[in-house]
LUMDREN-724014 format. One line per field, with one value per residue: residue in one letter; chain; x, y, z of N, C-alpha, C in turn. Coordinates in steps of 0.001 Angstrom, whole numbers. Last residue first. Layout:
<nodes>
residuo = c(A,...)
cadena = c(A,...)
n.px = c(X,...)
n.py = c(Y,...)
n.pz = c(Z,...)
ca.px = c(X,...)
ca.py = c(Y,...)
ca.pz = c(Z,...)
c.px = c(X,...)
c.py = c(Y,...)
c.pz = c(Z,...)
</nodes>
This chain:
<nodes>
residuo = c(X,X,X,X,X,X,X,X,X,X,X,X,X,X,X,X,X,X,X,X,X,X,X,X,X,X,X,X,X,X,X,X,X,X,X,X,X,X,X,X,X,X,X,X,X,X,X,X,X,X,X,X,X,X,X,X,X,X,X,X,X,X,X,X,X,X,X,X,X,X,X,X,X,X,X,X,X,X,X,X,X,X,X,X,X,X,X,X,X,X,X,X,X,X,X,X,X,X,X,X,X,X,X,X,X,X,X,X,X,X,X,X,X,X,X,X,X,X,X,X,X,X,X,X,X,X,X,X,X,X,X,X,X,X,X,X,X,X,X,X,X,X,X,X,X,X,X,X,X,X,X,X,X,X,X,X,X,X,X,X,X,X,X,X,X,X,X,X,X,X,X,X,X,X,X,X,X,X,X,X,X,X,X,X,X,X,X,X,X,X,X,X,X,X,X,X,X,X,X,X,X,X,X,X,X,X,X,X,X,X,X,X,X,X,X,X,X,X,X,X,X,X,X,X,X,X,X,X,X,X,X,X,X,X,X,X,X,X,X,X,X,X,X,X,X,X,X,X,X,X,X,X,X,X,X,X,X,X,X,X,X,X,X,X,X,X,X,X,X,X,X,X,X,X,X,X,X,X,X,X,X,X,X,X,X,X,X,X,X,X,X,X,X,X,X,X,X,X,X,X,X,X,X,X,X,X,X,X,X,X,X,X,X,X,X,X,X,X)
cadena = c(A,A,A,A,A,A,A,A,A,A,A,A,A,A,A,A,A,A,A,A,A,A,A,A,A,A,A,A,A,A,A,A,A,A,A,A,A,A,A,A,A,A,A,A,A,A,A,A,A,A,A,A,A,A,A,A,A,A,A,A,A,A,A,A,A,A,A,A,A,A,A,A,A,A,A,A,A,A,A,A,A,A,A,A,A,A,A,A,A,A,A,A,A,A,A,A,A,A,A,A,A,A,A,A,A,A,A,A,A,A,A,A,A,A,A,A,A,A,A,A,A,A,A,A,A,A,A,A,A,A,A,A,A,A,A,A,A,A,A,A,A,A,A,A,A,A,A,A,A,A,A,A,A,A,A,A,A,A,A,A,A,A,A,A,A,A,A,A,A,A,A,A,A,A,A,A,A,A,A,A,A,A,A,A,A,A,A,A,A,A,A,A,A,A,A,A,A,A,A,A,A,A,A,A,A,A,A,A,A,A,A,A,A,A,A,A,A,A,A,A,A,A,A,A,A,A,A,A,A,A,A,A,A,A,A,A,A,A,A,A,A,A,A,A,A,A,A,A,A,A,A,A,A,A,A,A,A,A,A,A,A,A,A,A,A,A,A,A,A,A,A,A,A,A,A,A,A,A,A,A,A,A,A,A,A,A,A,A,A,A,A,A,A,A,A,A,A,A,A,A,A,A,A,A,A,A,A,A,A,A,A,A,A,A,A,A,A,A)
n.px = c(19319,16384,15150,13678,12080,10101,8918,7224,5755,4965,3293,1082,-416,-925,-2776,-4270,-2929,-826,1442,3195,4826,8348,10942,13740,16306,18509,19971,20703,18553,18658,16470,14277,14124,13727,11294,8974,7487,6551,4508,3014,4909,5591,9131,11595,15093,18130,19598,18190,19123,18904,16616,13847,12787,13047,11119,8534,8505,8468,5985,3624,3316,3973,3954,4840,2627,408,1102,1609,-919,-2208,-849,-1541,-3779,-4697,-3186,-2077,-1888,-1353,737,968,1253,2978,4682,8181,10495,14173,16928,19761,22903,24932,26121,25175,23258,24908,25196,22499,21850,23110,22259,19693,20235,21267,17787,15301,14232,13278,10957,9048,9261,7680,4646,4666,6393,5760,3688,5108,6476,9684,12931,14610,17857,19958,21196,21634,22812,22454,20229,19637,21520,19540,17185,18761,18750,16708,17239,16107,15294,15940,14678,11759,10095,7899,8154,5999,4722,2522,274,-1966,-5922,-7975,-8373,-8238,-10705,-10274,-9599,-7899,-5831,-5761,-5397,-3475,-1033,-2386,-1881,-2088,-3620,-4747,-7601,-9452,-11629,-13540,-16229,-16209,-14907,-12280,-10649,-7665,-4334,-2070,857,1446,3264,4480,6367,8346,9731,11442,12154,11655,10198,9855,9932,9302,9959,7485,5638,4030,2267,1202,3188,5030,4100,4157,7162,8186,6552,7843,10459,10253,9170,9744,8115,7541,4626,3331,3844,1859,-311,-495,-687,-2999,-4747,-4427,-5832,-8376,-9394,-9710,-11972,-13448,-12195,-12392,-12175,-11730,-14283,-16611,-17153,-19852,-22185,-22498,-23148,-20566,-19349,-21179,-19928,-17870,-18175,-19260,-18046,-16366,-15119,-14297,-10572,-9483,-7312,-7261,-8278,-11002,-11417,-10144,-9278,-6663,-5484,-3354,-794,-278,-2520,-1628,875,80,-1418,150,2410,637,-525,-566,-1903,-2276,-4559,-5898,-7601,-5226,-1472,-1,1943,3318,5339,6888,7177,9631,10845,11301,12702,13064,15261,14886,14000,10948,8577,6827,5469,6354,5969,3256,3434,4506,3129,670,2198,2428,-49,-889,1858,5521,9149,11286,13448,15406,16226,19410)
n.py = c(-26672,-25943,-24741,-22213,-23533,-25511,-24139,-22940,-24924,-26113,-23259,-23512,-26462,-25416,-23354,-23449,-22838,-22036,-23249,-24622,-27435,-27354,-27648,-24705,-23910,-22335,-20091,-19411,-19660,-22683,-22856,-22141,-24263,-26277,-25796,-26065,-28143,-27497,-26128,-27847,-27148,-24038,-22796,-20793,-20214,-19261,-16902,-13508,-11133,-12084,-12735,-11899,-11202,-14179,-15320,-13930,-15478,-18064,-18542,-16279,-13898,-12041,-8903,-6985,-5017,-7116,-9021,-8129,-7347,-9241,-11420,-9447,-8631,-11080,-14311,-15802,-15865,-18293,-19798,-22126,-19536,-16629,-16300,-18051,-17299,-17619,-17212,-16875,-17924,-18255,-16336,-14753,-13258,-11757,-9950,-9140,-7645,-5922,-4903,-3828,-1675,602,2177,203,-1545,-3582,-2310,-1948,-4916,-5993,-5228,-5010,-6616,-9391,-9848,-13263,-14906,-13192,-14221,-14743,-15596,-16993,-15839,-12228,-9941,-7974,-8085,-6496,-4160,-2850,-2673,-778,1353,1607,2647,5761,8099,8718,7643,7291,9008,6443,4555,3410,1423,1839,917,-1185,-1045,-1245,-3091,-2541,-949,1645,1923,-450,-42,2805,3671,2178,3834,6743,7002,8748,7856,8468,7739,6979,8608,10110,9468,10721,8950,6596,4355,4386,2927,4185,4304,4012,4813,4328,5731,7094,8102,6760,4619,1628,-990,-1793,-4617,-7000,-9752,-12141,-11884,-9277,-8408,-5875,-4236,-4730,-3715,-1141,-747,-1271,1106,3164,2483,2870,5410,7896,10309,12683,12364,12007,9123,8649,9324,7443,5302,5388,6007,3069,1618,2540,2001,-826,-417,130,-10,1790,1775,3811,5403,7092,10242,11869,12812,12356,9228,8269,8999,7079,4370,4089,4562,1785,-1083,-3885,-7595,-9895,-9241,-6586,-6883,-9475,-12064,-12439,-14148,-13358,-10777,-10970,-11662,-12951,-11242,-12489,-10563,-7932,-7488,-7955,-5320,-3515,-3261,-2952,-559,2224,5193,8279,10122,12234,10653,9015,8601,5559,2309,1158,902,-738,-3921,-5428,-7383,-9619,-11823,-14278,-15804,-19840,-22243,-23649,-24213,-22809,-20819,-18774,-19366,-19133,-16454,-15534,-16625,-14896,-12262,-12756,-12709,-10114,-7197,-8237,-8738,-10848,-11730,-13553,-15128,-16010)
n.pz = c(23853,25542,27549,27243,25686,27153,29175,27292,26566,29019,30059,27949,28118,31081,30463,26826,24445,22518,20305,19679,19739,18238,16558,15456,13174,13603,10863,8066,6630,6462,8363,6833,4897,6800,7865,6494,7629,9810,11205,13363,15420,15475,15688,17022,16563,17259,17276,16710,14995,12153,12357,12521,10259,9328,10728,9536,7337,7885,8970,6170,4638,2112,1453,3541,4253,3968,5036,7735,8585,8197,10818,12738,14616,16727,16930,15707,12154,9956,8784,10548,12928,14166,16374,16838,19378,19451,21662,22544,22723,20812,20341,18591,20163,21755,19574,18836,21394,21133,18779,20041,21964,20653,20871,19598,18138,19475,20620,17865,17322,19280,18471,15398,14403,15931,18144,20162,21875,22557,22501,25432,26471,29376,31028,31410,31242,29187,29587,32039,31079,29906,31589,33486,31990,29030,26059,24713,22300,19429,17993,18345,17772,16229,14786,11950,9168,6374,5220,5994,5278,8592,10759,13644,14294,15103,17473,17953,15907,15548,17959,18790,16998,15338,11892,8951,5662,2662,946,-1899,-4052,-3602,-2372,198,1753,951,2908,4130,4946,7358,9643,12905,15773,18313,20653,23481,25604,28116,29540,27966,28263,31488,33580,35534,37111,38379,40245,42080,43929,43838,44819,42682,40728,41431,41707,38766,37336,39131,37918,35298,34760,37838,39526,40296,40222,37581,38388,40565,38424,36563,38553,39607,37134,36000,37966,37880,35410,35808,37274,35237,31785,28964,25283,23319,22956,24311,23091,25234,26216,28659,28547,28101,30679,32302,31083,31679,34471,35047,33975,35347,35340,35391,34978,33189,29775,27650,26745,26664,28837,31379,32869,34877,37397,38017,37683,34933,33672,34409,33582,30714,30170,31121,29350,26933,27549,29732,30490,32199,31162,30156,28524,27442,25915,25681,24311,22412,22914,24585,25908,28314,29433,32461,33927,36614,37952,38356,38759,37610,37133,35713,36378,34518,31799,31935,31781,29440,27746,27827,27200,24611,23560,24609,24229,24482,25389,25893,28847,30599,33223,35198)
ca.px = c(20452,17087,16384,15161,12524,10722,10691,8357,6705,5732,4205,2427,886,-11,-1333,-4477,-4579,-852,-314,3634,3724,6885,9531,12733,14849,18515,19317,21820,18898,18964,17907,14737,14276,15071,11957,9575,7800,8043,5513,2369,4801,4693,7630,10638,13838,17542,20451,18429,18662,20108,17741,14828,12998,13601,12457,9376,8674,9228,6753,4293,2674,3303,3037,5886,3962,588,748,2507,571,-2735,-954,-299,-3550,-3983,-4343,-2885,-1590,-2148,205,300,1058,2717,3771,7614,9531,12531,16163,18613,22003,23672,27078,26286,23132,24098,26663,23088,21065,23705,23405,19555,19308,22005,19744,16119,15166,14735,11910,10225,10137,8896,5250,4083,6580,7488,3644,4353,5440,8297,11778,13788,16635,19256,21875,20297,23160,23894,20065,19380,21821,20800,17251,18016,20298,17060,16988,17622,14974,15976,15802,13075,10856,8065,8036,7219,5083,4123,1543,-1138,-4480,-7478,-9018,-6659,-10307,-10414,-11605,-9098,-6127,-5585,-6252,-4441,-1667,-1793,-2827,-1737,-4086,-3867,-6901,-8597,-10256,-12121,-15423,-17046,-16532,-12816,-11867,-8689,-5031,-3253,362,828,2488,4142,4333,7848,8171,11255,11450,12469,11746,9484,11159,9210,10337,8367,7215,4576,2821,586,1811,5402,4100,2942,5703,8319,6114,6397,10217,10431,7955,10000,8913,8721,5014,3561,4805,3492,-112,-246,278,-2126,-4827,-4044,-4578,-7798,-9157,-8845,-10975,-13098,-13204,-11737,-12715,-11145,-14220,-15195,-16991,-18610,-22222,-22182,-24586,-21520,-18939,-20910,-21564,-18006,-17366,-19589,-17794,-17390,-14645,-15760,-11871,-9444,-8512,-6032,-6543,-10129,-12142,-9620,-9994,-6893,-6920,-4298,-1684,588,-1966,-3132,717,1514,-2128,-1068,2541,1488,-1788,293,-1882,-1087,-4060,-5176,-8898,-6712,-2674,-678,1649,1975,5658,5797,6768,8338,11455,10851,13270,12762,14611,15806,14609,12858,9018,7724,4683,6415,7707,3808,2806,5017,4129,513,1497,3924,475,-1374,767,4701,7444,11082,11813,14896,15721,18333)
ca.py = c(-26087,-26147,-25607,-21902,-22300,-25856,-24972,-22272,-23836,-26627,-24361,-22546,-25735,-26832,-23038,-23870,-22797,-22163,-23045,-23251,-26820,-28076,-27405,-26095,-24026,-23519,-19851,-19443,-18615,-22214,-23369,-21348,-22790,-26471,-25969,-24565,-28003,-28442,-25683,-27321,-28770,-25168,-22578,-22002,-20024,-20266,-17819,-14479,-11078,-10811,-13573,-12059,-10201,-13060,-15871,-13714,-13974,-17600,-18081,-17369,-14236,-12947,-10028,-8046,-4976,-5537,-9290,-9060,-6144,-8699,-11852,-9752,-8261,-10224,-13634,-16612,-15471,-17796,-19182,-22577,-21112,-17448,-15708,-17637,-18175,-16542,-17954,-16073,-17462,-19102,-17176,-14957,-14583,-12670,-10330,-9922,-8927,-6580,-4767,-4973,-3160,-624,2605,973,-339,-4015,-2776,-894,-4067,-6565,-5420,-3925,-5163,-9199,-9704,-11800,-14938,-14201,-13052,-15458,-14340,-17021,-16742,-13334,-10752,-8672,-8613,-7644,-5094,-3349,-3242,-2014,1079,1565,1501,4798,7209,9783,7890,5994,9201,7972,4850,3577,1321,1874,1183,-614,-1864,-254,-3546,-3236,-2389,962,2445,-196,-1541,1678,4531,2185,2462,6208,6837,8131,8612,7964,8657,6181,7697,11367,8930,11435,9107,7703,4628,4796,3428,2886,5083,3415,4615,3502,6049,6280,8785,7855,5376,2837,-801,-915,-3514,-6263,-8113,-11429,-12824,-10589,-9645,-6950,-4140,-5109,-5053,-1765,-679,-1712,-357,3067,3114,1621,4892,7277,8472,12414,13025,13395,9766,8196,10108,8736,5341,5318,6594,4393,1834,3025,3177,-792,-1115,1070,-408,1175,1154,3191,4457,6958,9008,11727,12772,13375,10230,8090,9894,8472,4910,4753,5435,2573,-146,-3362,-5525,-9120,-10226,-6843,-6165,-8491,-12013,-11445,-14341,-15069,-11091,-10890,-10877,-13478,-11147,-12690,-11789,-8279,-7758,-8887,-7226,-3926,-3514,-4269,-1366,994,4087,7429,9100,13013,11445,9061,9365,6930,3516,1010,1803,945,-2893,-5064,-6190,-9334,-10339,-13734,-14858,-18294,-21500,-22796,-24741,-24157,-22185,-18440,-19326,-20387,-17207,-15552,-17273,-16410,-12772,-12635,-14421,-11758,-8187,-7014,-9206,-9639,-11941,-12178,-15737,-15098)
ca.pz = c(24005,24690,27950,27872,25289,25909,29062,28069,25812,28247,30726,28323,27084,30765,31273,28792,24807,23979,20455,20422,19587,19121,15930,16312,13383,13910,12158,9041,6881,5203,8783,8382,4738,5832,8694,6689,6316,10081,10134,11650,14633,15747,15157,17248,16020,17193,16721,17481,16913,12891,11719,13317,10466,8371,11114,11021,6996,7518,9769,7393,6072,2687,527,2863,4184,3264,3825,7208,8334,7435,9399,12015,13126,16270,17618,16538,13233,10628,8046,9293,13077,13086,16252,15614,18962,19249,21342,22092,23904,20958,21127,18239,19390,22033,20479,17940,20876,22456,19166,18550,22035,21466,20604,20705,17140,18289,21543,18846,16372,19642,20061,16795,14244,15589,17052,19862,20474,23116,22374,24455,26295,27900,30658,31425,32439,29361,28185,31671,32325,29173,30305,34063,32426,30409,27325,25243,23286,20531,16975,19550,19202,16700,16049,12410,10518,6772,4413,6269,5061,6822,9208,12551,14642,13355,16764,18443,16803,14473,16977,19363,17338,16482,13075,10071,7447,3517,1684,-620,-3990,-4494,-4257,-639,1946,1124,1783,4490,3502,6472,8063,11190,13847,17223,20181,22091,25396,27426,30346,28092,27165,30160,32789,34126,36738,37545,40417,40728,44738,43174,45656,44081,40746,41100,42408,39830,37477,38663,39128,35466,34291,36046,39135,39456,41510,38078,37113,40491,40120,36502,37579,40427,37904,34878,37800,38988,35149,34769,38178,36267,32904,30121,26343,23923,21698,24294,22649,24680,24928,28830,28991,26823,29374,32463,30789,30892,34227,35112,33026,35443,35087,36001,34935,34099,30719,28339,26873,25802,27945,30194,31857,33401,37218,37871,39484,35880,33578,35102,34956,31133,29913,31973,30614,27091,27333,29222,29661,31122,32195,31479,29371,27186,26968,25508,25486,22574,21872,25673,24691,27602,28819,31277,33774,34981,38329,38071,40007,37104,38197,34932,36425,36013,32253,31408,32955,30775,27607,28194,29063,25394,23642,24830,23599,23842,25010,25159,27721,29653,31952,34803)
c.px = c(20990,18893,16894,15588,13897,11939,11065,9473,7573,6093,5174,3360,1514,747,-909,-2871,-4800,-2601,-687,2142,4018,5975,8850,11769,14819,17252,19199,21037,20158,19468,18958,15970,14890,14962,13126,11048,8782,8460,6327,3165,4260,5250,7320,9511,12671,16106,19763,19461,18939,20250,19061,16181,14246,13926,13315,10538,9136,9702,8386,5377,2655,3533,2937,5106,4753,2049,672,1964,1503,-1670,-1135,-490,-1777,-3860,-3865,-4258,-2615,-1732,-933,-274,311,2233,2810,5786,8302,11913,14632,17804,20402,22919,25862,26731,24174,23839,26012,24785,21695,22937,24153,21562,19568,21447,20494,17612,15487,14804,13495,10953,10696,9686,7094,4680,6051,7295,5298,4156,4562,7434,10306,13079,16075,18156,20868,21483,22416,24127,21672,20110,21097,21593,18686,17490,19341,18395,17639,16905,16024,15935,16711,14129,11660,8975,8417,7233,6408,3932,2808,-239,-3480,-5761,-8399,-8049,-9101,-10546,-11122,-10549,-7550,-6360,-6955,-5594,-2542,-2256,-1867,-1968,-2646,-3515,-6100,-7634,-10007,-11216,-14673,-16250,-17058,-14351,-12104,-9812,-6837,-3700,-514,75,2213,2711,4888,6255,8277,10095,11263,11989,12511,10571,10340,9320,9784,8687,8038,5999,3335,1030,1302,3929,4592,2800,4580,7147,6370,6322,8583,10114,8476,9288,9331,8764,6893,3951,4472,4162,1131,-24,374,-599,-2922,-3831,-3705,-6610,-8093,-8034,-9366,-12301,-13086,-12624,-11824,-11583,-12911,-15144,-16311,-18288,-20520,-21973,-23881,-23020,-20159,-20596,-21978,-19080,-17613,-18905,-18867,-17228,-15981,-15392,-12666,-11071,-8207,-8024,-6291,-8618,-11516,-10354,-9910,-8013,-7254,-5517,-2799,-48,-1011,-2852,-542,1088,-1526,-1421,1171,1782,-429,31,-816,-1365,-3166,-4119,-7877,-7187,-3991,-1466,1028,1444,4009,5416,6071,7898,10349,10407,12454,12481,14145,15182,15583,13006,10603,8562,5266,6067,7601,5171,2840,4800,4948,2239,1121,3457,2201,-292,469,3256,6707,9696,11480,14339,15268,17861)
c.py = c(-24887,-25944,-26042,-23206,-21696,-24973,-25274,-22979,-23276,-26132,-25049,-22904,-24560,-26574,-24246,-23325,-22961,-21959,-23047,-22802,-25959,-27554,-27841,-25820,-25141,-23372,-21378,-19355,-18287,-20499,-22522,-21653,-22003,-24710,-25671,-24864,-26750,-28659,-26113,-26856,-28608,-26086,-23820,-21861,-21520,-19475,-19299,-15671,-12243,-10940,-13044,-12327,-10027,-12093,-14597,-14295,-13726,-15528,-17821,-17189,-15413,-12962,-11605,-9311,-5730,-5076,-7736,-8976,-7258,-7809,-10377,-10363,-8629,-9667,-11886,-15749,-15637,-17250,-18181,-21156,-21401,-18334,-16612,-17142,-17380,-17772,-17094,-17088,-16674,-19142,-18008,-16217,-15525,-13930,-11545,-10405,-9453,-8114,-5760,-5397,-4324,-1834,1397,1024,481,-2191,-2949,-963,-2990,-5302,-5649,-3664,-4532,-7057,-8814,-10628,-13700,-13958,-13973,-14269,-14903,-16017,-17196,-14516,-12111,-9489,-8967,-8563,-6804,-4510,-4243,-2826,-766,1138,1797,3495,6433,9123,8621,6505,7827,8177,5826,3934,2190,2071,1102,-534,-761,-1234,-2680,-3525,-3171,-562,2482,766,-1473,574,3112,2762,1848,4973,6392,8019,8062,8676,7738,7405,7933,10073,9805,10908,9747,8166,5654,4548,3553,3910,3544,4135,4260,4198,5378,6069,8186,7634,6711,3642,457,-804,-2870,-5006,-7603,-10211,-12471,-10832,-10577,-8127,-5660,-5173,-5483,-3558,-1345,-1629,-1140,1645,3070,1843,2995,6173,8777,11267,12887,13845,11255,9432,10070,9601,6649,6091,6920,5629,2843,2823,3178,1116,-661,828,486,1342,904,3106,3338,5397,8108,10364,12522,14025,11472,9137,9471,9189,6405,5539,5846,4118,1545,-1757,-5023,-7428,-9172,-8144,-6798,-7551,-10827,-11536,-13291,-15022,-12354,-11164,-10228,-12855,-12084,-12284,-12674,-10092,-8054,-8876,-8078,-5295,-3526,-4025,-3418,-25,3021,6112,8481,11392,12051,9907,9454,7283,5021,2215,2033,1481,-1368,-3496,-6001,-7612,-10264,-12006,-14594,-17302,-20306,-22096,-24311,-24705,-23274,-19416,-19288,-20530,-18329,-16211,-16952,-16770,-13801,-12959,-14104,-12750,-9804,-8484,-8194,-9709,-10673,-12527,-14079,-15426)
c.pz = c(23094,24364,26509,28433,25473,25224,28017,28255,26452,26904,29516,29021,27426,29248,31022,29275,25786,24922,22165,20655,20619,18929,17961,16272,14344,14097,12371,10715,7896,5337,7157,8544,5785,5391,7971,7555,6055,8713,9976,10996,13246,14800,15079,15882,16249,16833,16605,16700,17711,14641,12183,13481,11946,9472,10391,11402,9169,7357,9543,7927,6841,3862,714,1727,3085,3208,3380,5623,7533,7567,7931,10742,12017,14976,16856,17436,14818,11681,8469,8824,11448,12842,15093,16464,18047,18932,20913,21186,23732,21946,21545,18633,18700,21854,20961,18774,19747,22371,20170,18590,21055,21606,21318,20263,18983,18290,20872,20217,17080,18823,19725,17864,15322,15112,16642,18455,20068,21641,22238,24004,24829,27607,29236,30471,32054,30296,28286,30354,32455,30260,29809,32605,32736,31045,28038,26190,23315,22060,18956,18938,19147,18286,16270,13532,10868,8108,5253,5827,5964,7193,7957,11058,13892,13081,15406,17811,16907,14812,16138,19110,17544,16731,14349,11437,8009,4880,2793,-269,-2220,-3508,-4187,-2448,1030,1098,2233,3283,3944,5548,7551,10347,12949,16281,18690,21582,23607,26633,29198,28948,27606,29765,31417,33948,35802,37538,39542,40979,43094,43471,45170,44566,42118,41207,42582,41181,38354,38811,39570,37045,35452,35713,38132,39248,41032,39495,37296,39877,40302,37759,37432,39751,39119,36603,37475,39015,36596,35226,37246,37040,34219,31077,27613,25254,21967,23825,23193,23907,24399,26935,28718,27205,28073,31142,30917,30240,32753,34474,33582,34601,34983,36271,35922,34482,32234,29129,27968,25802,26339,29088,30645,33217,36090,37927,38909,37755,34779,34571,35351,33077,30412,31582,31306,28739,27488,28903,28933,31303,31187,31862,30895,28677,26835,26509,24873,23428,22015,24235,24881,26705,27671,30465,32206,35213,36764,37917,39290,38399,37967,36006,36357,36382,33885,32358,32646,31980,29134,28749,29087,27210,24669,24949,24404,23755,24973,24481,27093,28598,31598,33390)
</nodes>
């Protein structure tokens, strides 16, 4: 078994890379709910939808995440009814949210749910919400103020942030509301103790991956892990640039810089190896310097042939 710890785009390239590589082992991927909310009654899983509309091949290639030739009647409705709606969903998009919420108010649980879904959908992969309990990622940003009385400090819900702020107000502080309280899944912990290797995927290390690390036990069973050279991360990062995403700019508000050193840092504890592109092979003696085994290929995944060969690149290393 291969376990993937993913949140966000580049974690649904890397998957559909890992599903392509021709591996005869079951992948088990352990995905980000910190993202998850409610819009207009419907529960919303913006990492578990981009990972399975990726993987059924009905992603939207032109954005990373949505549904291809999505059509937006629904919303045009709320914009005639004078509403805002400033988080965009399509209609094909909405009939999921739909199914989903139907499930979860008939008792599922969220992994019970997904399972489902991905069954109807015919995926090859598992994927496992970090928790079935009720997490929500925050960010405290710094706002301009409208009337000169100085910059006001907001906190916002993720998707607040991402989307009708587009990630642009700086950001003071990240945290997750509810995981002090939240547990992985029995089907989580089972992975992460069964998978002969677990890669955390390229993804953004605070948004997507941080409230998967602060689960009760998770970071725990991931450092026993690494211990024994079974965890492998691949850096987000390329020359200093993030590939997609507001990382670079949390990275520089947070920590004042923004290569792939500052993500080998936050991993250093989790994993026991560390990728980053051919462009950072200068970084390489630092990374190793942290008691981690830097490797370099190219992690730039622009067609399925490079995801493909990241992937193996990932779980054959030794």
């Amino acid at each position: 078994m291969i376990a993937v710890l993913a949140g966000g785009v580049g974690a649904a390239k890397f998957l559909r890379g890992l599903t392509n590589a021709g591996l005869d082992e079951e992948i088990v991927a352990i995905v980000n709910t910190g993202d998850d909310w409610t819009q207009y009654g419907l529960k919303i899983c913006p990492d578990l939808d981009t990972i399975t509309y990726t993987l059924a091949d009905l992603v939207n290639p032109k954005t990373g995440w949505g549904v291809r030739d999505e059509t937006y009647r629904s919303r045009e409705t709320l914009l005639s009814l004078g509403d805002d709606p400033w988080f965009t969903l399509g209609d094909r998009d909405i009939g999921l949210h739909m199914y989903r919420t139907k499930l979860l108010a008939e008792g599922a649980n969220l992994t019970q749910v997904t399972a489902k879904i991905s069954q109807k959908l015919d995926l090859s992969v598992t994927l496992l919400p970090m928790t079935n309990d009720e997490v929500g990622t925050k960010v405290l940003v710094q706002i301009p103020s409208t009337d000169n009385e100085g910059d006001q400090l907001v906190e916002l819900d993720f998707q607040e942030y991402f989307v009708r702020y587009s990630h642009q107000p700086r950001v003071i502080r990240v945290r997750y509301q509810g995981i002090e309280v939240a547990r992985p899944t029995m089907e989580v912990e089972q992975a992460l103790l069964n998978a002969r290797r677990i890669v955390i995927a390229p993804s953004n290390p605070i948004l997507s991956i941080g409230p998967i690390l602060a689960l009760g036990g998770v970071g725990d069973q991931l450092r026993q892990r690494a211990a024994n050279g079974d965890v492998v991360a691949i850096s987000p990062i390329i020359a200093g640039e993030a590939v997609k995403g507001p990382l670079a700019q949390i990275l520089d508000s947070l920590m004042t810089q923004h290569d792939a050193r500052i993500v080998a840092e936050l991993y250093r504890e989790v994993t026991s190896q560390f990728v980053v592109d051919t462009a950072d092979v200068a970084l390489v003696d630092s990374i190793n310097d942290m008691g981690l085994t830097a490797l370099t290929t190219q992690t730039l995944m622009t067609d399925l042939d490079s995801a493909v060969k990241l992937a193996r690149f990932a779980v054959t290393v030794p």
